[in-house]
C-alpha positions in Angstrom: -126.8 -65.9 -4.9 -129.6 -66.8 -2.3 -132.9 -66.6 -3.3 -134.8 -63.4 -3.1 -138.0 -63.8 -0.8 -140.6 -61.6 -1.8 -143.9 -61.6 0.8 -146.6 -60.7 -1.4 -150.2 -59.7 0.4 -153.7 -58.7 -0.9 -156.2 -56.5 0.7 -158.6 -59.3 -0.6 -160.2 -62.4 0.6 -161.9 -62.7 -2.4 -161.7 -66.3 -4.0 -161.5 -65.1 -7.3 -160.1 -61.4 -6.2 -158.2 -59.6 -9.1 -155.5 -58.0 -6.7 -154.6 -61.7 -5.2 -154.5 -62.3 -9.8 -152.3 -59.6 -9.7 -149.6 -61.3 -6.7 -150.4 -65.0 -8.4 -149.1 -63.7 -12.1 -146.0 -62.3 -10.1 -145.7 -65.5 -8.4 -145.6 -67.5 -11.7 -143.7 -64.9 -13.6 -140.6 -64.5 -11.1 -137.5 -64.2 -12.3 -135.0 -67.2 -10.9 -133.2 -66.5 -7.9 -136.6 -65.3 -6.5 -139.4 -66.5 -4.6 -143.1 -64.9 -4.3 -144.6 -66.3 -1.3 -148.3 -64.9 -1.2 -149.7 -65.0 2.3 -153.3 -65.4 3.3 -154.3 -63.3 5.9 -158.0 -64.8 6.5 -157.3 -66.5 9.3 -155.7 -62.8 11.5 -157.9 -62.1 14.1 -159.5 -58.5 14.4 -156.4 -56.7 16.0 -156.6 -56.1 19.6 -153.4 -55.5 22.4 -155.2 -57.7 24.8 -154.3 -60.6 22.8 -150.9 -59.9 22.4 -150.8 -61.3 26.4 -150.9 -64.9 24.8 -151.0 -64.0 20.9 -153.0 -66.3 19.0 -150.9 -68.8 16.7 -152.2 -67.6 13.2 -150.7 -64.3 14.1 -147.5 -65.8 15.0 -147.5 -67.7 11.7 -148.2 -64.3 10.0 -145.3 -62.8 12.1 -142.6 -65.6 11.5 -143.6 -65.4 7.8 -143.0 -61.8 7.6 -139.5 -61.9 9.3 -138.4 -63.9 6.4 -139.4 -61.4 3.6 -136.8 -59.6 1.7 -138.9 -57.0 0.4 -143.2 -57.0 0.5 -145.5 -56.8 -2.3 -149.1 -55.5 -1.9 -152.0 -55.6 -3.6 -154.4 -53.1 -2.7 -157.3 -53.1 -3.1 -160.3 -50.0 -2.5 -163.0 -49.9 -0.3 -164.9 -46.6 0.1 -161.7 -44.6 -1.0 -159.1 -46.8 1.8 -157.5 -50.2 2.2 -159.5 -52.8 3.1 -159.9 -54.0 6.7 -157.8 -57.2 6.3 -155.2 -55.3 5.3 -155.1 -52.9 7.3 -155.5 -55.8 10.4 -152.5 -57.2 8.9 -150.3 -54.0 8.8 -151.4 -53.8 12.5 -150.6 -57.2 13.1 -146.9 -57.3 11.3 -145.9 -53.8 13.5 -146.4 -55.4 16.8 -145.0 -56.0 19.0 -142.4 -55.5 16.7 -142.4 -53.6 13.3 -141.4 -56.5 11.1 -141.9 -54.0 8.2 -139.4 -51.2 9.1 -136.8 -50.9 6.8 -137.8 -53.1 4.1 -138.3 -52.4 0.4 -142.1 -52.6 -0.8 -143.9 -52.2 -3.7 -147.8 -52.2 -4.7 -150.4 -52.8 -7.6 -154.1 -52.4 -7.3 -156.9 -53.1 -9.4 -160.4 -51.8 -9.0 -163.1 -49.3 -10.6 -162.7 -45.9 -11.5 -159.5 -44.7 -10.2 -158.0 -48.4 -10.4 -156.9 -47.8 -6.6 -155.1 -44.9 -6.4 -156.6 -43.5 -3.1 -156.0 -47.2 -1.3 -152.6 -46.7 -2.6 -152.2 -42.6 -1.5 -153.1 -44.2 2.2 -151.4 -47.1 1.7 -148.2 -44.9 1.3 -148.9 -43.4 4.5 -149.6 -45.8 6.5 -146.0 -47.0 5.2 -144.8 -43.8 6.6 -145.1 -44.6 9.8 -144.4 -48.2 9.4 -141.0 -47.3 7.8 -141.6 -49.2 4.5 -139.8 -48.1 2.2 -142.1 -47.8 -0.7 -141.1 -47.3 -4.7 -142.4 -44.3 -5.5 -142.6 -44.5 -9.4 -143.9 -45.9 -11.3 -147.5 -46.4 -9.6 -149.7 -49.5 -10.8 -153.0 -48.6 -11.3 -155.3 -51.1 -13.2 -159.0 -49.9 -14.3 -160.6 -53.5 -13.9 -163.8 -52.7 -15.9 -162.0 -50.7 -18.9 -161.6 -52.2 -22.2 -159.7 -54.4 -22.8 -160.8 -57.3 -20.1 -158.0 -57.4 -17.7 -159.0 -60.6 -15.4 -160.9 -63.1 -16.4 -163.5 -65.1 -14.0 -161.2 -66.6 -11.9 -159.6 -63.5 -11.0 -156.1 -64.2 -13.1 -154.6 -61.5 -15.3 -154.8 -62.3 -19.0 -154.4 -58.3 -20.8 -150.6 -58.7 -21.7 -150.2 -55.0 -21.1 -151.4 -55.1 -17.7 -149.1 -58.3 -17.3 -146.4 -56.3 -18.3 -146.3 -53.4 -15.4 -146.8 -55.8 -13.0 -143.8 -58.1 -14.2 -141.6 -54.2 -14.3 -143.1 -53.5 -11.1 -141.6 -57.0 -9.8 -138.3 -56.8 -11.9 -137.9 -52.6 -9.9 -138.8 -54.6 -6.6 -136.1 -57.0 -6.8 -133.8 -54.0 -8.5 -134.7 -52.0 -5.5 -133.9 -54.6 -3.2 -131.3 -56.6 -4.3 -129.4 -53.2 -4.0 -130.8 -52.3 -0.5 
């Protein structure tokens, strides 16, 4: 069997983020036959058409990255109830000229304060409306950072073995979900 290429993003650019703990545990805990490729998306310029005259070469990076993925995996996480900017660049960036997303499986986790991200992932969901990502609905990974017992530790990587394993079901249902697609 080839291998299964998952792109894995975060909303973050945050060193020691959480949500980018959450894609480097699925990166280390991937079954064989798969590959978790996490993509920094630093580097995107703001999204604007005018530079799609002569786009700039990090977004082409970005794009020729994306073309390869077999399914996406997000990390979200929340800023004043939404996505973050970056990510929501990056969505922008990945749908044109082109919508390198259409069609393709996707899942997410978030991890943040009181709701644990479940309004970034509500517009997540439709923003991947429109985008034709083709999101697993159930179950939904939301992770309370600050709630007992510690999650993360300073560096940002997921230690609660609970936590550890929804994401690693939420990565086995991905490759389920797109192995089958």
């Amino acid at each position: 069997m080839a291998t299964f290429n998952i792109i894995a993003i975060s909303g973050s650019l945050r060193k020691a983020s959480n949500n980018t703990g959450l894609l480097r545990f699925a990166k280390q805990t991937a079954p064989g036959g798969v590959n978790v490729h996490i993509v920094d998306i630093s580097r995107l310029p703001l999204f604007n058409q005018d530079l799609e005259k002569e786009t700039p070469k990090e977004v082409l990076d970005f794009q020729d990255t994306l073309k390869t993925a077999d399914a996406f995996l997000f990390a979200t996480n929340e800023y004043n109830y939404s996505i973050s900017g970056a990510l929501k660049n990056a969505l922008d960036w990945g749908s044109r000229p082109a919508n390198l997303w259409a069609k393709k499986p996707a899942t997410m986790v978030g991890a943040g304060g009181g709701s644990g991200t479940l309004r970034a992932q509500a517009t997540m969901r439709q923003i991947g409306l429109f985008l034709d990502l083709q999101f697993i609905v159930k179950p939904e990974v939301f992770i309370k950072s600050f709630e007992p017992p510690q999650k993360f530790n300073g560096d940002g990587d997921l230690i609660d073995p609970a936590t550890q394993e929804r994401v690693a079901n939420q990565l086995k249902l991905l490759v389920d979900f797109g192995t089958k697609w």
